[in-house]
C-alpha positions as CSV (number, residue, x, y, z in Angstrom):
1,X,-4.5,-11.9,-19.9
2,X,-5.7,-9.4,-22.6
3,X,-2.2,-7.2,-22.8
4,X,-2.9,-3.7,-23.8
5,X,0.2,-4.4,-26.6
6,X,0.0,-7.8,-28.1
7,X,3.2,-7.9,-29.2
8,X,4.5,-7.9,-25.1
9,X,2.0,-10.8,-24.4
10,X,4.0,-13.7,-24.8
11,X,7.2,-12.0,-23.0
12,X,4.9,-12.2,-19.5
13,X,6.4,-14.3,-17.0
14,X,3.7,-16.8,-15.4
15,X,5.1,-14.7,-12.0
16,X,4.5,-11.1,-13.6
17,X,1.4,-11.6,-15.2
18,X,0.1,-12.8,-11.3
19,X,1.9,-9.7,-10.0
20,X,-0.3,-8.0,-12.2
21,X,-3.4,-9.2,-11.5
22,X,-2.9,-8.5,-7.8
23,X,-2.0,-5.5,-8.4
24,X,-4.9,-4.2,-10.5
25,X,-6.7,-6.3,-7.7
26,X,-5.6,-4.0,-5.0
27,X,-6.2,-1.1,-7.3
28,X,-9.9,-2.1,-7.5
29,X,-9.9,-2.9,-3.6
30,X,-8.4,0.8,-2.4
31,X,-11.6,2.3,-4.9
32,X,-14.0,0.4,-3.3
33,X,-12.8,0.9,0.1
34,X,-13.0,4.7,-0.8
35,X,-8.6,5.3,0.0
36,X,-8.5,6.2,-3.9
37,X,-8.2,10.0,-3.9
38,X,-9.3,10.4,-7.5
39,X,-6.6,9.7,-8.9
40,X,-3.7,11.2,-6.4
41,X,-2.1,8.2,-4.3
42,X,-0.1,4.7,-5.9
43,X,0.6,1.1,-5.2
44,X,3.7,-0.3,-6.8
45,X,4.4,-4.1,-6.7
46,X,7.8,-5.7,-7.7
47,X,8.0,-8.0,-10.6
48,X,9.7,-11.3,-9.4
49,X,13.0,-11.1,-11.0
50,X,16.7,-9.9,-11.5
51,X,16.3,-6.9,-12.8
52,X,14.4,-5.1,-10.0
53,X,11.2,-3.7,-12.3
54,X,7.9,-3.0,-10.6
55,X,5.0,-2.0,-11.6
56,X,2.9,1.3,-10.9
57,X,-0.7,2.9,-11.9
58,X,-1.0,4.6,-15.2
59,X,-1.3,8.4,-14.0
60,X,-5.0,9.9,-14.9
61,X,-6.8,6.6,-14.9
62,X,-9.2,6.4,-11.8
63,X,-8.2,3.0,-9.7
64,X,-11.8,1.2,-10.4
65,X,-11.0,1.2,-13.8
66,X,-7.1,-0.7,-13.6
67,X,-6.5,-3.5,-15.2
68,X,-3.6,-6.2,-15.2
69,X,-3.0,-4.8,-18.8
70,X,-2.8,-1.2,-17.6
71,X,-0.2,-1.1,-15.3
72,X,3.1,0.7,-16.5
73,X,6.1,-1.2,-15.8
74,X,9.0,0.7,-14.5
75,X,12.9,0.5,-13.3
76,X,14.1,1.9,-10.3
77,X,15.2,5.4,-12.3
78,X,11.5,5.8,-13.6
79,X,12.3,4.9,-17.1
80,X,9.6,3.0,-18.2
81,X,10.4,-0.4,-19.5
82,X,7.9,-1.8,-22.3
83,X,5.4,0.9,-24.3
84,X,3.0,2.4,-22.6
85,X,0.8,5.3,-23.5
86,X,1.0,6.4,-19.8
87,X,3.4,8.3,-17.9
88,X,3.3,7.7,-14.0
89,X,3.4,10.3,-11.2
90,X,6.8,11.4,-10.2
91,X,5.7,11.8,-6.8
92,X,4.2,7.9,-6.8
93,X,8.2,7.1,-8.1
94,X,9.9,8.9,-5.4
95,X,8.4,7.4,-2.7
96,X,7.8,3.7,-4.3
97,X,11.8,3.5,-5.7
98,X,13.2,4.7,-2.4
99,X,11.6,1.6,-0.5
100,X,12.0,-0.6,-3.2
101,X,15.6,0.0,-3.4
102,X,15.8,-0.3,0.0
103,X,13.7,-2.9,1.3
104,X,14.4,-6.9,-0.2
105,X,11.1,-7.7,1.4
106,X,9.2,-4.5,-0.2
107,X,7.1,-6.9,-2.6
108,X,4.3,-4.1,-3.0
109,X,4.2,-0.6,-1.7
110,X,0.7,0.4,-0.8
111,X,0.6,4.7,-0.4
112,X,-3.5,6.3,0.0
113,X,-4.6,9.6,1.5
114,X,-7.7,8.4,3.2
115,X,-9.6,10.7,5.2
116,X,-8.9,8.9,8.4
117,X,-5.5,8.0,8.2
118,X,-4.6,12.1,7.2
119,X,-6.7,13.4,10.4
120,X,-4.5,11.0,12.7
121,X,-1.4,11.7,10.8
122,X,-2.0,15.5,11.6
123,X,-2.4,14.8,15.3
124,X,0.6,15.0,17.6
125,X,0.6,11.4,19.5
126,X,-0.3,9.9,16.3
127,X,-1.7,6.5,16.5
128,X,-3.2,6.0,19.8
129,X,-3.5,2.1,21.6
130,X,-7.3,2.5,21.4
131,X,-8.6,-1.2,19.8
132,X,-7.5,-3.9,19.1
133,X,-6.7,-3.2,15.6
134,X,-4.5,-0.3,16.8
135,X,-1.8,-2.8,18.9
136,X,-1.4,-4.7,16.0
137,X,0.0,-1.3,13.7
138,X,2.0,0.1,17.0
139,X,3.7,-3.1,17.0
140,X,5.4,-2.3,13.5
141,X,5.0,1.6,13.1
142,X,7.3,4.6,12.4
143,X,6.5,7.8,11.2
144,X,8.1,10.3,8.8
145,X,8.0,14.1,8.8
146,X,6.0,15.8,5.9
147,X,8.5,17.8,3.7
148,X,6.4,18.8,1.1
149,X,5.2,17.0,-2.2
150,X,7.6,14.0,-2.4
151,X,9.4,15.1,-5.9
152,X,12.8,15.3,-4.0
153,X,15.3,13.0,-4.0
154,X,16.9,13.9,-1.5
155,X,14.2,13.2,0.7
156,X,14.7,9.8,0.1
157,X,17.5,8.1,2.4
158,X,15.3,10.0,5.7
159,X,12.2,8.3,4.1
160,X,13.9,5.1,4.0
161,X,15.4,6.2,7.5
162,X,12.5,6.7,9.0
163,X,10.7,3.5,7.9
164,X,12.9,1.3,9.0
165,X,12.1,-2.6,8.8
166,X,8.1,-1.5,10.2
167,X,5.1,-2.6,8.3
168,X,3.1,0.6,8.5
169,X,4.2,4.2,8.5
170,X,2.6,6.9,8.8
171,X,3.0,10.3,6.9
172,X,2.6,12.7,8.8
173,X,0.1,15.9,7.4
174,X,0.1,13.6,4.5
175,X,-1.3,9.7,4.7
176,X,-0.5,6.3,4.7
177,X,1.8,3.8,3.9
178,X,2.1,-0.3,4.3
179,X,4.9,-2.1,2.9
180,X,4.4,-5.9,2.6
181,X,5.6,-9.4,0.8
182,X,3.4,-9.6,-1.5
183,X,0.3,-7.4,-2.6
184,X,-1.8,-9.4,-0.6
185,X,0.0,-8.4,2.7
186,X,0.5,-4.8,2.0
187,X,-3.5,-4.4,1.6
188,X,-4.0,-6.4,4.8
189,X,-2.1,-4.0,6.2
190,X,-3.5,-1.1,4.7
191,X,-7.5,-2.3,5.6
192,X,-5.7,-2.5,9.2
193,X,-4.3,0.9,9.3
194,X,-6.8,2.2,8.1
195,X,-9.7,0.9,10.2
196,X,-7.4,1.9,13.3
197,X,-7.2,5.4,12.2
198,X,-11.3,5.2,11.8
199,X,-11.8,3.6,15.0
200,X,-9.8,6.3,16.8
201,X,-10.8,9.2,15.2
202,X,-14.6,8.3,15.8
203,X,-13.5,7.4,19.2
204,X,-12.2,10.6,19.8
205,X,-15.4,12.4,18.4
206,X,-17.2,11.3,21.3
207,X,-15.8,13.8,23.8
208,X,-15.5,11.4,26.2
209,X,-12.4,10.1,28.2
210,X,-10.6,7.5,26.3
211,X,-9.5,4.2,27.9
212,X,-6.0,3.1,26.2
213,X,-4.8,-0.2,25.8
214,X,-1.3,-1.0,28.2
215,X,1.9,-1.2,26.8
216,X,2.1,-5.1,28.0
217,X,-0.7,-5.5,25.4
218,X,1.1,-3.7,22.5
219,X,4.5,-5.2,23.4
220,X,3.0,-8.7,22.6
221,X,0.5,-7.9,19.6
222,X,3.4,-8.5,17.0
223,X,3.6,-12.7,18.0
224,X,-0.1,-12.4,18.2
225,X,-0.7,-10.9,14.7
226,X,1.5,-13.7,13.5
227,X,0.1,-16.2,14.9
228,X,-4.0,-15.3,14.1
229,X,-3.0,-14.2,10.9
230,X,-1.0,-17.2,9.9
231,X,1.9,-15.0,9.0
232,X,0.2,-11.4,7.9
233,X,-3.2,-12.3,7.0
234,X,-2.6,-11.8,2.8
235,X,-3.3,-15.8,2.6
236,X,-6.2,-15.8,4.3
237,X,-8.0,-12.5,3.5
238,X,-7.2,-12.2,-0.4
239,X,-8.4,-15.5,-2.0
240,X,-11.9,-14.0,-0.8
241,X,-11.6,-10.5,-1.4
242,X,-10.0,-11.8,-5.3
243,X,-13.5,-13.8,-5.7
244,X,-15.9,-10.4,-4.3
245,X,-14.2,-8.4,-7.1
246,X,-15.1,-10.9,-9.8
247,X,-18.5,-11.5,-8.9
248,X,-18.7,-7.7,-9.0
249,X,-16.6,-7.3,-11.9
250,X,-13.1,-9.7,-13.5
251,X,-12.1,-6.6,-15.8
252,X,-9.3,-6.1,-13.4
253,X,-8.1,-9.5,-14.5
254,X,-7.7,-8.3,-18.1
């Protein structure tokens, strides 16, 4: 890897430089998917490790442009740890540092303001058992009230509150979030709670009557997912979504 300061190269653990590359993978991913915002949302992933550092985008660079290099490396106070011409946005820190903290099993938290997943999170019911995709998310989801622009701290033990142990949680007024093991599994996640939100709001564009799925259903999705899956899908999906972004472009790699 092609460290933006040479001098840090060599201090790269085997398991942070492959944290890195995921994570400038997934920054690539959320661009091409079209969940980037400009600039406006974040991913964090943990860096494998004691001393609880994870890495976030550099604020003001667009996410098709991260690379492994460019990712600012940070503690759980926002100090950032390494140079780095970048700062990182203190709205990104709030929410990322108050799961991370929380969570032992928040390997990467994966926050976007898609189009979709804002017009369900400004609906009432929320996410509706509509598809197939959507019992999958209602098996793990919680929601949290929108309290403004997430620079407070103290909104940070009802974020964590509200959360939970789910996988996906939805913001409400605001967007998305997916909290997984590794990167891998927080994008699954994401693509998945996303493409519910899609499916419903088309759905609902119709006019028509809506069927929903039974609660039987939803109540069982959770095994399910597991099992079709083989544990949340990051090991099965990734490898090929890593080789689509370097036949289209390996910068994020460097």
């Amino acid at each position: 890897m092609n460290d933006a300061n040479p001098s840090t190269k060599v201090m790269l653990s085997a398991a942070e430089r492959q944290q890195r590359i995921d994570l400038a993978a997934c920054y690539r991913l959320v661009a091409q998917f079209g969940w980037d915002d400009l600039i406006f949302t974040h991913i964090s992933a943990r860096i494998p490790g004691p001393e609880h550092h994870f890495l976030i985008n550099p604020y003001g660079m667009s996410f098709d442009e991260i690379s492994a290099s460019s990712l600012v490396k940070v503690d759980l106070h926002g100090r950032k740890v390494g140079d780095s011409p970048y700062e990182i946005n203190p709205a990104g820190f709030t929410i990322h540092s108050a799961i991370h903290a929380a969570r032992d099993d928040a390997g990467c938290v994966l926050h976007v303001h898609s189009v979709n997943g804002i017009a369900v999170s400004a609906q009432e019911e929320g996410v509706l058992p509509l598809s197939q995709h959507s019992i999958f998310v209602l098996s793990s989801l919680a929601y949290h009230d929108y309290e403004g622009v997430a620079l407070n701290d103290e909104e940070k033990p009802r974020l964590v509150r509200d959360l939970g142990d789910k996988r996906f949680l939805v913001l409400r007024n605001h967007g998305l979030l997916t909290v997984g093991r590794s990167v891998a599994e927080a994008f699954v996640a994401m693509y998945l709670l996303e493409t519910t939100c899609m499916i419903q709001v088309r759905a609902q564009s119709g006019g028509g009557k809506l069927r929903r799925i039974g609660t039987d259903i939803v109540a069982a999705a959770q095994a399910q997912w597991q099992e079709v899956t083989h544990g949340a899908g990051g090991s099965l999906a990734w490898p090929a979504l890593l080789r689509k972004l370097d036949r289209a472009d390996p910068g994020f790699r460097s």
